[in-house]
VOLUMDREN-852075 format. One line per 10 residues: number of its first residue (from 1); their letters; for each residue x, y, z of C-alpha. Coordinates in steps of 0.5 Angstrom, whole numbers. Example, Ala and Ser with C-alpha at 12.3 -4.5 7.8 and 13.67 -1.06 7.14 Angstrom:
residues 2
1> as> 25,-9,16 | 27,-2,14
END
This chain:
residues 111
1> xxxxxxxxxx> -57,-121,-37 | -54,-125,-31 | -59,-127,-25 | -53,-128,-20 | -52,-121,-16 | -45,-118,-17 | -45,-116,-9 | -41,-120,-4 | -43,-120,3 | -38,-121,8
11> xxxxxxxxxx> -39,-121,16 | -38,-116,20 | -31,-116,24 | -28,-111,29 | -23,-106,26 | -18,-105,32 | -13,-100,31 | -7,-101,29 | 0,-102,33 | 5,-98,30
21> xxxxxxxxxx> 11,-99,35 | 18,-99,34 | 21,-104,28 | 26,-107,33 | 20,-110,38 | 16,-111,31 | 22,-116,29 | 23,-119,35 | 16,-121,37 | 14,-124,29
31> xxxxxxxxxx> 21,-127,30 | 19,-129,36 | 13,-133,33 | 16,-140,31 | 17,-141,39 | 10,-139,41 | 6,-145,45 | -1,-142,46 | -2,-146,52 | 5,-146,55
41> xxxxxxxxxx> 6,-138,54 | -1,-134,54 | -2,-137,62 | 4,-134,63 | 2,-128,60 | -4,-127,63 | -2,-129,69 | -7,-134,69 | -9,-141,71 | -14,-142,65
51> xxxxxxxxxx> -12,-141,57 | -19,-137,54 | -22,-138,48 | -19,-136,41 | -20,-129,42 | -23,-128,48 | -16,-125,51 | -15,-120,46 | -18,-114,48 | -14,-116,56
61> xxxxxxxxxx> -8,-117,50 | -7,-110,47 | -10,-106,54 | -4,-108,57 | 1,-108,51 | -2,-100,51 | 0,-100,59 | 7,-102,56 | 8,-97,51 | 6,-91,55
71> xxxxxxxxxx> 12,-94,60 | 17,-95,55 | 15,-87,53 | 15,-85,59 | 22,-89,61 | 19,-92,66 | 24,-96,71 | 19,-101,71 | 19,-102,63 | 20,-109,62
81> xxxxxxxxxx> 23,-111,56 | 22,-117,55 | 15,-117,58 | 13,-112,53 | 16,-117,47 | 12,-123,49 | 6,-119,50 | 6,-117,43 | 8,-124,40 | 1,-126,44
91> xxxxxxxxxx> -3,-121,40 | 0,-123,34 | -1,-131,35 | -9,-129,39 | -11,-124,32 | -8,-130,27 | -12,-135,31 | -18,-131,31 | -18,-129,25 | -17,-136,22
101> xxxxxxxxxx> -23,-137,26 | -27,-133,24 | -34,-135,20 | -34,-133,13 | -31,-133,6 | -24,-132,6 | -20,-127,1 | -13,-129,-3 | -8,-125,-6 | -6,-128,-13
111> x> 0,-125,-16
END
């Protein structure tokens, strides 16, 4: 009998809800990826002066993706494409970085 637990403490992250979006915007904003400058493109994005903290700009990242998406629903003549592209290359790059962050152990798939 071993006295080492079988149970495996993770820490607690949020669970945000999942994008599901046209595979065409997907595409651009994964391929859009290799040319992401976190300093250079999420103050241009944000519209700010300033670049957050690692996953501070995320929450403010989906909620003006989301708005973007109800536009491109509705076919809003206000619908920025492009805008909408790098909004999602910045959620991708911010969740990448936050989840590298992130305290606790680290899983792997093998195989």
């Amino acid at each position: 009998m071993s006295l080492m637990s079988n149970i495996l403490a993770f820490p607690v992250q949020p669970v945000l809800p999942s994008l599901r979006r046209p595979a065409a915007l997907v595409r651009a904003a994964v391929a859009g990826q290799a040319q992401w400058r976190r300093d250079r493109d999420l103050r241009r994005t944000l519209r700010s002066d300033s670049v957050p903290a690692p996953g501070q700009a995320l929450a403010r990242l989906r909620a003006d993706e989301d708005r973007m998406n109800a536009a491109r629903q509705e076919g809003a003549a206000d619908y920025d494409l492009h805008q909408h592209v790098m909004l999602m290359i910045a959620i991708l790059a911010e969740s990448r970085l936050a989840m590298a962050q992130a305290p606790g152990p680290r899983l792997r798939a093998i195989g």
